[in-house]
C-alpha positions in Angstrom: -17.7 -15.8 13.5 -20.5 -14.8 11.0 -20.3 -12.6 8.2 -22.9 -11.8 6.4 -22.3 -10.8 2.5 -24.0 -8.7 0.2 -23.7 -10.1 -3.6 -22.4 -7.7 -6.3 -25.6 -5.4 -7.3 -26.7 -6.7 -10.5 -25.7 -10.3 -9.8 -26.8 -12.9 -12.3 -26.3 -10.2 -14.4 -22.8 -9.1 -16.3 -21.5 -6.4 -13.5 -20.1 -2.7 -15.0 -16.7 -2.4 -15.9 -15.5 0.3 -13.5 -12.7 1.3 -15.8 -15.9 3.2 -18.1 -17.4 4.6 -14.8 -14.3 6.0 -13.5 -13.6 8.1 -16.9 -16.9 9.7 -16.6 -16.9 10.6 -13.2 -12.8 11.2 -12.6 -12.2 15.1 -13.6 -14.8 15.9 -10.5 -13.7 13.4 -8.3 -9.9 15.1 -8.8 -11.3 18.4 -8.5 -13.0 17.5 -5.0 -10.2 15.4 -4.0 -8.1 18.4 -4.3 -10.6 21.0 -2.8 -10.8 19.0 0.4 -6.9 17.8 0.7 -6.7 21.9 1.1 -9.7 21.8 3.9 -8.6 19.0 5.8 -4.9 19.6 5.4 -4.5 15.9 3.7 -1.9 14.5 1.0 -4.1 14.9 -2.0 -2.1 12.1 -3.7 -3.5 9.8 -0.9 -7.2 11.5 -0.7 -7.7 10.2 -3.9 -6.5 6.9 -3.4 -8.8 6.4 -1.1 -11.3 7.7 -2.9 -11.0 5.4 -5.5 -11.0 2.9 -3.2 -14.3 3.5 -1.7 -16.1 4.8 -4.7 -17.1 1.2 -5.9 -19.0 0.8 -3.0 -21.5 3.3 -4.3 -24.4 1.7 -6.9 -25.0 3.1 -10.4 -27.7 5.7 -9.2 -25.5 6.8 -6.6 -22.2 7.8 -8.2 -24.6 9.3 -11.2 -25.1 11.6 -8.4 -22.5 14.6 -8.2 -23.7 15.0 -4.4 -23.1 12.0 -3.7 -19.8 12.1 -4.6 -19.1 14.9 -3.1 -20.6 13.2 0.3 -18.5 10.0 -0.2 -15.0 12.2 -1.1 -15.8 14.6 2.1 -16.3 11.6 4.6 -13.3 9.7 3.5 -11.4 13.6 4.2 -12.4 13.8 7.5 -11.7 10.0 8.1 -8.4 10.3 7.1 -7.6 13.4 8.9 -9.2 11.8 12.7 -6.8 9.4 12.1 -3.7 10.8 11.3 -4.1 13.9 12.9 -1.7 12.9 15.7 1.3 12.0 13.8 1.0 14.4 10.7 -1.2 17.4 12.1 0.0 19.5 8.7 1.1 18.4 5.2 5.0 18.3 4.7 6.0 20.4 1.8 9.5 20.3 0.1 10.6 21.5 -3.6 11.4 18.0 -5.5 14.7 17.2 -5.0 17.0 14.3 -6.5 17.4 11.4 -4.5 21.3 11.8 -2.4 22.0 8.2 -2.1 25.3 9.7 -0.4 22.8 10.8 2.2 19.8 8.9 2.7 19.6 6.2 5.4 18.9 2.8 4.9 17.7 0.9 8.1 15.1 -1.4 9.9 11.6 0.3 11.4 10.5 -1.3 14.9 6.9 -2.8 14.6 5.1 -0.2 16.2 6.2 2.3 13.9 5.1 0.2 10.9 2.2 -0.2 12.4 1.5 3.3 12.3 2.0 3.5 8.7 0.0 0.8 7.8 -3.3 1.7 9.8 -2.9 5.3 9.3 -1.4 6.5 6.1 -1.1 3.6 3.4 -4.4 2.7 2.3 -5.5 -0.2 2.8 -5.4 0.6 6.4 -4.3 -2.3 8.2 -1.1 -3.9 9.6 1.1 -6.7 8.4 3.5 -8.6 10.4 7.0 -9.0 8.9 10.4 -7.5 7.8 10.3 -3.9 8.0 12.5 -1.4 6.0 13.0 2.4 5.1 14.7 5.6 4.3 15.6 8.2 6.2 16.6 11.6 5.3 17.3 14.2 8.2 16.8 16.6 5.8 13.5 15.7 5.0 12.0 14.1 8.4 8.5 14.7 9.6 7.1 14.9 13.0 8.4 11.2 15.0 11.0 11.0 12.2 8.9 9.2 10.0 10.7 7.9 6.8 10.2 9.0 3.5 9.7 5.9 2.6 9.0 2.4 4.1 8.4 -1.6 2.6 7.1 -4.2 4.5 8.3 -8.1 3.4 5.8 -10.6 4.9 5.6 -14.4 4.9 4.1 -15.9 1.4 1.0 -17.8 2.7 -0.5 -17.1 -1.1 0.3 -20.6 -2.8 -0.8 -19.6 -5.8 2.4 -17.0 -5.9 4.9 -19.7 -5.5 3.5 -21.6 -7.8 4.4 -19.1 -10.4 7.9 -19.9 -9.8 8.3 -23.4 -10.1 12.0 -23.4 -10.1 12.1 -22.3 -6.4 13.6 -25.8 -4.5 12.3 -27.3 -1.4 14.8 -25.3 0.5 14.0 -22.0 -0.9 11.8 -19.1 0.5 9.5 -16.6 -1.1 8.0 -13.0 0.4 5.1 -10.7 -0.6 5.9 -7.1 0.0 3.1 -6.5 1.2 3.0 -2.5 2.0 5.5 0.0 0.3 4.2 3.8 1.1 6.2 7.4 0.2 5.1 10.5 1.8 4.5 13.2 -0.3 7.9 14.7 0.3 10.0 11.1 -0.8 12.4 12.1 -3.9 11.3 10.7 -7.2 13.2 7.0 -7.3 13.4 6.7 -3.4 10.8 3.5 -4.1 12.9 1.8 -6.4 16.2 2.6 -4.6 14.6 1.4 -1.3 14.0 -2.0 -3.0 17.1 -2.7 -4.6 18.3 -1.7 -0.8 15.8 -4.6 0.4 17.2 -7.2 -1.4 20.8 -6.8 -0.8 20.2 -6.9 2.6 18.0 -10.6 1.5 21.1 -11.7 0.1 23.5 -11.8 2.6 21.3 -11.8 5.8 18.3 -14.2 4.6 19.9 -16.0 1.7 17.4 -18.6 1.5 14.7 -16.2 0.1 15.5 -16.4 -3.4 11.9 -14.9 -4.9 9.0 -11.4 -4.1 6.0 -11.1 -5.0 3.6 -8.4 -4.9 0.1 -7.1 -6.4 -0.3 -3.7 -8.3 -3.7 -2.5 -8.1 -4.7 -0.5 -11.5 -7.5 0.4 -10.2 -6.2 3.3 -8.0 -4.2 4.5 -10.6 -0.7 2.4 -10.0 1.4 1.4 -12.6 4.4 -0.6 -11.3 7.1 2.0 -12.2 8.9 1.5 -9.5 8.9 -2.0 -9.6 9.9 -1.8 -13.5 12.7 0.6 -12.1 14.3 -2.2 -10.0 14.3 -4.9 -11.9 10.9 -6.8 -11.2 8.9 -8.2 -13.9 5.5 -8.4 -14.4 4.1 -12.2 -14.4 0.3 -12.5 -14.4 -2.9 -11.1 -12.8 -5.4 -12.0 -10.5 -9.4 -10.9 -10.4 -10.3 -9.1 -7.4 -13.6 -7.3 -5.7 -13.2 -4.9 -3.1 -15.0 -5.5 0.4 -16.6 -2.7 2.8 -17.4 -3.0 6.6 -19.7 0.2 7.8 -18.8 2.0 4.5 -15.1 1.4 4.6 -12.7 -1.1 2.5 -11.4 -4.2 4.5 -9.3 -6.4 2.8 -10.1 -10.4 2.4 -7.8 -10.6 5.6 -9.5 -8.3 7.5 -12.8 -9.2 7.1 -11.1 -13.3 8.5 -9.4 -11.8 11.2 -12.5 -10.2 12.6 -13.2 -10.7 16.0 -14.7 -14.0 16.6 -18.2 -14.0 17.1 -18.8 -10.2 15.4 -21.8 -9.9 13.5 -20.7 -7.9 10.3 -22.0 -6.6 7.2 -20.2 -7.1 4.8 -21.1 -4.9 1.6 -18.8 -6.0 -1.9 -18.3 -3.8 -5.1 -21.0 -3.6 -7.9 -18.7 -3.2 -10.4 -15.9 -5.5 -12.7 -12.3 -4.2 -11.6 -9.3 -4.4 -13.4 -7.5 -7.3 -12.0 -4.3 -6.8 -9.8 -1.2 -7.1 -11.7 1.7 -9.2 -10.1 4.9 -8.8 -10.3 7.8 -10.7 -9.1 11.8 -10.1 -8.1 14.0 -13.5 -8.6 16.8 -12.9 -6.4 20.0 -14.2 -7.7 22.1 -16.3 -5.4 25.5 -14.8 -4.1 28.9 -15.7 -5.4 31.1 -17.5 -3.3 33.0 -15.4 -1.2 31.2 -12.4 -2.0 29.2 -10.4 0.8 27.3 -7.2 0.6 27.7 -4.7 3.2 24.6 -2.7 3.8 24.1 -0.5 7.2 21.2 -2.3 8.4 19.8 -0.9 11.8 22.1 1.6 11.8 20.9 4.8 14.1 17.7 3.4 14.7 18.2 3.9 18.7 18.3 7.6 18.2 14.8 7.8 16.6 12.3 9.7 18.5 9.7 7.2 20.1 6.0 7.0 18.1 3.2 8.1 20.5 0.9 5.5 22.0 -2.6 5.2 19.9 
């Protein structure tokens, strides 16, 4: 497998903080964002995600460019809507409602439908293996009864995660949620409900996991409210560079897991990000005797099948 890598443009050189070029160029990039979520019938929450995402990519004379931008935000639109046109061909709208916890459904997703929500509607656009979880509300399903909601807990292969808990024994396990995605029409909380629902169900079915981790990427505008909201804590940061393959961001484990032998350009970002922000959940052990009882799986037979790619 080779990869060849462009170096950051500038390189011997200190880079551009991208925090100073997004506040010049953010009130049009929102402004285009939302003029083509209406033309392409996209979330425009997510459209400019990923247009934050992808802007780095561009050098300084480029994104000085207002038609650039425009070019960049349009081709990331019609991206978007190639791929998810078969499982969300128009934009679910709802009034914002509270969260019915009396209502909502907590259960497991099947691979494939993860899968689904990883490559086509949470941005970084490709699939993790793992433990699969979400809400469902019947009163606020989308085509293929998509959740509202969904988190994905994967194996911890980052060792320099557990080593930020050094109280964690031998025995002891540790997870990265690695993908948490709302659609538009989630209730405000369902995020932070969803995880405290996660790690109930840790406790009593996978008691041996005893810490999560996760990154929050400022960059695209997160803040870790959610996280704040149940509990997790903020614990250090980590420096990070975005990477593109034919104009589009691949994460570090994408650009490994490339098929062997592909010749691949691999472009980086010319700018200095904000580094990711990580938070952690210690998950206290169970009382003796005591044992939670959350309807895990429940209903999931009845589900209406996801279409084949």
């Amino acid at each position: 497998m080779s990869h060849d890598v462009n170096p950051p443009v500038g390189a011997g050189a200190d880079p551009v903080d991208w925090a100073v070029v997004w506040a010049t160029i953010e009130p049009q990039v929102r402004k285009l964002s939302t003029k083509a979520a209406v033309n392409y019938g996209l979330s425009e929450r997510d459209l400019l995600i990923s247009a934050r995402l992808h802007l780095p990519r561009l050098g300084l004379e480029e994104i000085s460019s207002p038609s650039a931008i425009m070019a960049e935000v349009n081709r990331i639109a019609e991206r978007t809507r190639s791929i998810r046109w078969t499982y969300l061909p128009t934009p679910i709208h709802y009034e914002p409602s509270p969260l019915k916890h009396d209502s909502v459904q907590f259960t497991s997703i099947e691979s494939n439908m993860a899968q689904v929500i990883h490559e086509r509607f949470h941005y970084v656009g490709s699939f993790r293996e793992g433990l699969h979880f979400g809400l469902y509300d019947d009163d606020l399903k989308g085509p293929y009864d998509l959740p509202i909601v969904m988190a994905t807990l994967s194996e911890l292969d980052v060792e320099h995660l557990r080593s930020l808990i050094p109280t964690l024994s031998d025995h002891a396990k540790g997870l990265v949620l690695s993908r948490v995605y709302s659609f538009d029409h989630a209730p405000p909380n369902c995020i932070s409900y969803l995880l405290g629902r996660v790690t109930n169900w840790l406790k009593t079915n996978l008691p041996q996991v005893r810490a999560l981790f996760t990154y929050v990427n400022p960059n695209l505008g997160f803040t870790g409210v959610s996280y704040r909201a149940a509990n997790w804590k903020e614990i250090g940061e980590k420096s990070i560079s975005y990477r593109y393959i034919d104009s589009n961001y691949a994460s570090a484990r994408q650009c490994v897991l490339s098929e062997e032998g592909q010749q691949c350009l691999i472009k980086r970002s010319t700018y200095r990000l904000l580094p990711l922000k990580i938070w952690s959940y210690a998950i206290p052990s169970m009382r003796a005797g005591q044992r939670l009882r959350v309807p895990y799986g429940s209903g999931s037979a009845t589900r209406k099948p996801v279409p084949s790619s």
